[in-house]
C-alpha positions as CSV (number, residue, x, y, z in Angstrom):
1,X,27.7,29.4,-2.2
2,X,26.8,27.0,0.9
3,X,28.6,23.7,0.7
4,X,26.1,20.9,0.0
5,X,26.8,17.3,1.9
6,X,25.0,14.4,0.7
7,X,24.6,11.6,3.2
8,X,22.8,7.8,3.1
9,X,22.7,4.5,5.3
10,X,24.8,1.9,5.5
11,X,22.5,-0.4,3.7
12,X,23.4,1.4,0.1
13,X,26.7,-0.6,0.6
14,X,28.3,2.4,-0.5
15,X,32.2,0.9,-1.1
16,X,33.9,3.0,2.0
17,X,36.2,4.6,-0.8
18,X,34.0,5.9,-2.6
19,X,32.3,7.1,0.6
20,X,35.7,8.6,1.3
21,X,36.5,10.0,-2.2
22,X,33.3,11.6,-2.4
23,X,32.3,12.6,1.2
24,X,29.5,10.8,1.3
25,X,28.6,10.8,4.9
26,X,27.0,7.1,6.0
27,X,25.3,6.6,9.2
28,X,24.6,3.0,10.2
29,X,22.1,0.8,10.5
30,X,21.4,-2.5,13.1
31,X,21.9,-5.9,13.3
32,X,21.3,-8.1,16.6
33,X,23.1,-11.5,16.9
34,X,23.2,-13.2,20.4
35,X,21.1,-10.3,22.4
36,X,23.6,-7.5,21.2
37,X,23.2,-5.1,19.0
38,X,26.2,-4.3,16.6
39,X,26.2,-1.3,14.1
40,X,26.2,-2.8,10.5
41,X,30.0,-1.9,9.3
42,X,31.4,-3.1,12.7
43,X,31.2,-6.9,12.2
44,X,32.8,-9.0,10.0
45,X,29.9,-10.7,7.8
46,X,31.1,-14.1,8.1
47,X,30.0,-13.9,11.8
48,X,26.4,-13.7,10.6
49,X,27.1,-16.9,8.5
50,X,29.2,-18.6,11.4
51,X,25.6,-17.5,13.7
52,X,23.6,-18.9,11.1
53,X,25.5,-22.2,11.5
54,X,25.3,-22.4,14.9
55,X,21.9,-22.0,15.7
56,X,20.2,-22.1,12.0
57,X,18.6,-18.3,13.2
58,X,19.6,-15.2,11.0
59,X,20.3,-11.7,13.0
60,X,18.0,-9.5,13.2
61,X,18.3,-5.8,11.8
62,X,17.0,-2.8,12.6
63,X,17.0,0.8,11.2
64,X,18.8,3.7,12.0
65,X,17.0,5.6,14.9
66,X,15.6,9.2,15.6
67,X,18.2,10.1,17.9
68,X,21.3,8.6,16.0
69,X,20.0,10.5,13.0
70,X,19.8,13.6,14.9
71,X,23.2,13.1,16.2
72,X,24.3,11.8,12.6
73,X,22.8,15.7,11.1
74,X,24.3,17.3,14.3
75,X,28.2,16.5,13.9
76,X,27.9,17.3,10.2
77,X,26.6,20.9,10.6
78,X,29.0,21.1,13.0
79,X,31.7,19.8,11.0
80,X,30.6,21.9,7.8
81,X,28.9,25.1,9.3
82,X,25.8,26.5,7.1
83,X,26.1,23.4,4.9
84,X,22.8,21.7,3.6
85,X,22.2,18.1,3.6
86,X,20.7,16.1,1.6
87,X,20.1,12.5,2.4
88,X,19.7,9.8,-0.2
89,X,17.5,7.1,2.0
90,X,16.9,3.8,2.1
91,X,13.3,2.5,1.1
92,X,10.7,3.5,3.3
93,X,9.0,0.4,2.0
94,X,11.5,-2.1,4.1
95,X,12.3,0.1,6.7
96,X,11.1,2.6,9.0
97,X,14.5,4.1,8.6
98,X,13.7,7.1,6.4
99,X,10.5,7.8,8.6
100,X,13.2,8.0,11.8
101,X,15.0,10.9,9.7
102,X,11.6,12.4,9.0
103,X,11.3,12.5,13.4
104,X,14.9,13.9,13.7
105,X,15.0,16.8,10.7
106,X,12.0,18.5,12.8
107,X,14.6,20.1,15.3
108,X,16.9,20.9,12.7
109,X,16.6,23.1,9.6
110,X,18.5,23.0,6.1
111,X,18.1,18.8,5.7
112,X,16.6,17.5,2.6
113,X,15.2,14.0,2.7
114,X,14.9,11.9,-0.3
115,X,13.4,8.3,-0.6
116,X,15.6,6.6,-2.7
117,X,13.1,3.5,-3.0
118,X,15.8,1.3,-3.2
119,X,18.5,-0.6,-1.6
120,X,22.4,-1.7,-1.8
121,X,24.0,-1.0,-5.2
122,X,20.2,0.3,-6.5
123,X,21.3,3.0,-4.2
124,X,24.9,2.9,-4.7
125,X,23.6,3.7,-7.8
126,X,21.4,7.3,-7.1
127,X,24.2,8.1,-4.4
128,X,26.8,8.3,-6.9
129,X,24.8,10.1,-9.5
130,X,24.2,13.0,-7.1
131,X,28.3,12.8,-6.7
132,X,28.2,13.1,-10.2
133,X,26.0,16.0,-10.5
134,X,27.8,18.1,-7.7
135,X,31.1,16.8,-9.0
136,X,30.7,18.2,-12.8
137,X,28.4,21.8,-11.2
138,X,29.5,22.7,-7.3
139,X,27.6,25.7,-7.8
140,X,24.2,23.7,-8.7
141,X,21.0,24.8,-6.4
142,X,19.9,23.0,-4.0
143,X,16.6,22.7,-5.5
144,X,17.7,21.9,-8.7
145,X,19.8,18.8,-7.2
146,X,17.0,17.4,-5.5
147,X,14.6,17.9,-8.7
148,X,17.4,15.6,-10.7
149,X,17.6,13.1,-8.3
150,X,14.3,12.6,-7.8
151,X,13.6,12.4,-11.5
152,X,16.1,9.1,-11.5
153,X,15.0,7.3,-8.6
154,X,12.3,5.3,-11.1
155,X,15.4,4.2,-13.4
156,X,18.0,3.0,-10.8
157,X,17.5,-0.8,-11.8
158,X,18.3,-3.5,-9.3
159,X,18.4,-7.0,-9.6
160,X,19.7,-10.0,-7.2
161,X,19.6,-13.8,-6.7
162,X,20.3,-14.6,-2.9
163,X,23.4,-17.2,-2.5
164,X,20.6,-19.7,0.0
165,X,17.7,-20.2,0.9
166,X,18.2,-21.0,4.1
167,X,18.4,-17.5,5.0
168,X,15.0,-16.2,2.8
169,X,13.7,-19.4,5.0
170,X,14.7,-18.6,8.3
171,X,14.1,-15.2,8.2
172,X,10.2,-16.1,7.1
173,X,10.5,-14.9,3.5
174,X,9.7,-18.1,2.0
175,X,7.0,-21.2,3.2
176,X,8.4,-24.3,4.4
177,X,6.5,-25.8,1.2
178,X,8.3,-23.6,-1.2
179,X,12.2,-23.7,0.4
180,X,11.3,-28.0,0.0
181,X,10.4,-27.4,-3.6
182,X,13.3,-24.8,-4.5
183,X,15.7,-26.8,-3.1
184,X,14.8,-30.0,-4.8
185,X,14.6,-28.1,-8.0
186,X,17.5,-26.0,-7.2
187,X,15.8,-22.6,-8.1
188,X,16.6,-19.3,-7.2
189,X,14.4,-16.5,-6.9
190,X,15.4,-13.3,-8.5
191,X,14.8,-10.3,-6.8
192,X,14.0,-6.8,-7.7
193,X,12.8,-3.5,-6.0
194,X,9.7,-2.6,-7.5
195,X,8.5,0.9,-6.6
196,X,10.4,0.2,-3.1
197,X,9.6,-3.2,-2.8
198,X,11.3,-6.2,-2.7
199,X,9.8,-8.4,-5.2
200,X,10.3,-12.1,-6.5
201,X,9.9,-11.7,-10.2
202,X,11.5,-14.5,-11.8
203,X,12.9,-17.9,-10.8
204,X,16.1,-19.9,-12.0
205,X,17.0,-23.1,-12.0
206,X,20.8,-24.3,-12.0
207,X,24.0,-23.9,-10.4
208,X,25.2,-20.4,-9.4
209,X,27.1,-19.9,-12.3
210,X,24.3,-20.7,-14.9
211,X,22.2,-18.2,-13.1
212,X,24.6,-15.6,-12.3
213,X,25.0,-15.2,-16.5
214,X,21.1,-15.9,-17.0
215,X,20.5,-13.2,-14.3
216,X,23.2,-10.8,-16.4
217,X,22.2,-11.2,-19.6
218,X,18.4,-10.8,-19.1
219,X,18.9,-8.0,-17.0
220,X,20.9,-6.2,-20.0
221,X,18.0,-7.1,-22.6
222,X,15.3,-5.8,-20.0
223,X,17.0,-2.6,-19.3
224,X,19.1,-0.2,-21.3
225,X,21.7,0.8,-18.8
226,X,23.7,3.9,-19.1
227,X,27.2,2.4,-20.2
228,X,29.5,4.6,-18.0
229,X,28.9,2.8,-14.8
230,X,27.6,-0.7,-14.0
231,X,28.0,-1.7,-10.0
232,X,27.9,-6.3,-9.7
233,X,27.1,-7.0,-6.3
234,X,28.2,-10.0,-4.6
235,X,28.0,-11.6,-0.8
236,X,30.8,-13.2,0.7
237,X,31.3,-16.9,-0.5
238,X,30.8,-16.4,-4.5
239,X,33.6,-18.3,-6.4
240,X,35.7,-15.7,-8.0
241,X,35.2,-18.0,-11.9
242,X,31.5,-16.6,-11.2
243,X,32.8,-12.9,-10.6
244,X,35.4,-12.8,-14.0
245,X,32.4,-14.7,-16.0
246,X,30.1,-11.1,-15.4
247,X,32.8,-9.0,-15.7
248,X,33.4,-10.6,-19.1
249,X,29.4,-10.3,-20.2
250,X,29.6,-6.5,-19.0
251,X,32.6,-5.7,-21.2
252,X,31.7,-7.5,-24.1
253,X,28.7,-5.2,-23.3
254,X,30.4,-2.2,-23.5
255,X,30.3,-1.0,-20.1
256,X,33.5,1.7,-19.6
257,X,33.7,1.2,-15.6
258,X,32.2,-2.0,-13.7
259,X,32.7,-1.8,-10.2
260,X,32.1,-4.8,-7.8
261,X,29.7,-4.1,-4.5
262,X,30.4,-6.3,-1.3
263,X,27.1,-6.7,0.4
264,X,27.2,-5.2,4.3
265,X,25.8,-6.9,7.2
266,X,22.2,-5.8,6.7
267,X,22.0,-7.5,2.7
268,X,23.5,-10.3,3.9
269,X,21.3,-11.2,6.6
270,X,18.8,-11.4,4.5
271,X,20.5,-12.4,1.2
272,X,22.8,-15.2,2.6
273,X,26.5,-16.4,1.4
274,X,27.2,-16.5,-2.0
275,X,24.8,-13.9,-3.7
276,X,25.2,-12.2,-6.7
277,X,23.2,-9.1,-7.8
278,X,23.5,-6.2,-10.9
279,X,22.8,-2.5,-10.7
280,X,22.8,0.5,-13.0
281,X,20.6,3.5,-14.1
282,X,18.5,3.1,-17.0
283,X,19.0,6.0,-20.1
């Protein structure tokens, strides 16, 4: 029985003990402050905010590249002789990420790539479920793996409100005309991958604590979410009452394990301080 590795990037924000735990393997991704390129997991994310405030730019972030990934494969076939990988990846919609693995898996053999169409704790969410599936059958095929996986991706439901829109602004993802308007009105867009995409589907108006329970509850009557595991996603600068007030709603909902999700460096550039976000697999 060959030993099977699954691996993703850093921008599931895979919790580093789970990563750990499960041996999940995590190569990084990019983010470029000041001229210099860090590796996303290697700077505190309050420097992008403290950047941010300095010059009112957000980072930049780039994916993983060809030759990291082939180095990434490398070390692990090295590390675990005649194992197969199989690599949970980012959206190929938002990065060219997954199409540098694509370039690197050509010189090497045994690497299956999946497109996880997804992003942070909406691929938290298929990472762990292929833990799952090798956790309860280490003997499962290969082939088998990847055919349950795949069949998931379209139910891994993901939905977040970014903490400003400041960031969305400066990073180009709103007009000028529309950041005015939202921030008179104090709405917040809320965000959902959509077959890989990142897409605005709904706005809220309020403080973050009326949305963070509108986003919650909505989210729970849209989708029926497998009650086992629900992952709450937050950024850096979200009051803790916000926190314990969805952690509440998801027990009174009957969810056995809720596990919060810091958002990495990559998220946050985009996402700003202070966002909140939900993720779980639909039944």
């Amino acid at each position: 029985m060959r030993r099977i590795i699954l691996t993703t990037e850093s921008g599931a924000d895979l919790p580093v003990e789970l990563a750990e735990k499960h041996n999940v393997q995590v190569v990084p991704m990019h983010v470029v402050m000041d001229g210099k390129d860090y590796l996303d997991g290697s700077l505190p994310v309050t420097d992008i905010y403290d950047y941010y405030e300095r010059t009112k730019k957000i980072p930049s972030t780039t994916s993983t590249n060809s030759h990291e990934y082939l180095e990434f494969f490398k070390k692990i076939k090295k590390d675990y002789p005649d194992c197969i990988i199989v690599h949970i990846g980012y959206t190929s919609k938002a990065s060219s990420s997954f199409q540098n693995a694509i370039i690197a898996t050509e010189e090497l053999s045994d690497i299956i790539l999946i497109d996880a169409l997804n992003v942070t704790g909406g691929l938290t969410v298929i990472v762990m479920y292929a833990v799952s599936l090798l956790e309860r059958d280490p003997s499962i095929e290969p082939i088998e793996l990847i055919k349950k996986i795949e069949s998931i991706i379209p139910k891994s439901r993901l939905a977040f409100v970014p903490g400003s829109l400041d960031f969305l602004r400066a990073g180009g993802r709103v007009s000028n005309l529309a950041y005015l308007g939202g921030a008179l009105l104090k709405i917040k867009p809320r965000i959902e991958l959509i077959d890989g995409n990142l897409v605005s589907t709904k706005k809220y108006r309020g403080n973050m604590e009326a949305v963070s329970e509108k986003l919650i509850r909505e989210y729970l009557n849209q989708y029926e979410i497998d009650r086992e595991q629900l992952y709450l996603l937050y950024s850096i600068g979200l009051d803790e009452k916000i926190k314990q007030g969805m952690d509440e709603i998801a027990k009174e909902a009957g969810f056995k394990n809720v596990k919060w999700i810091q958002a990495g460096a990559m998220i946050s550039t985009h996402a700003g301080p202070g966002g909140v976000g939900i993720a779980g697999l639909e039944v």
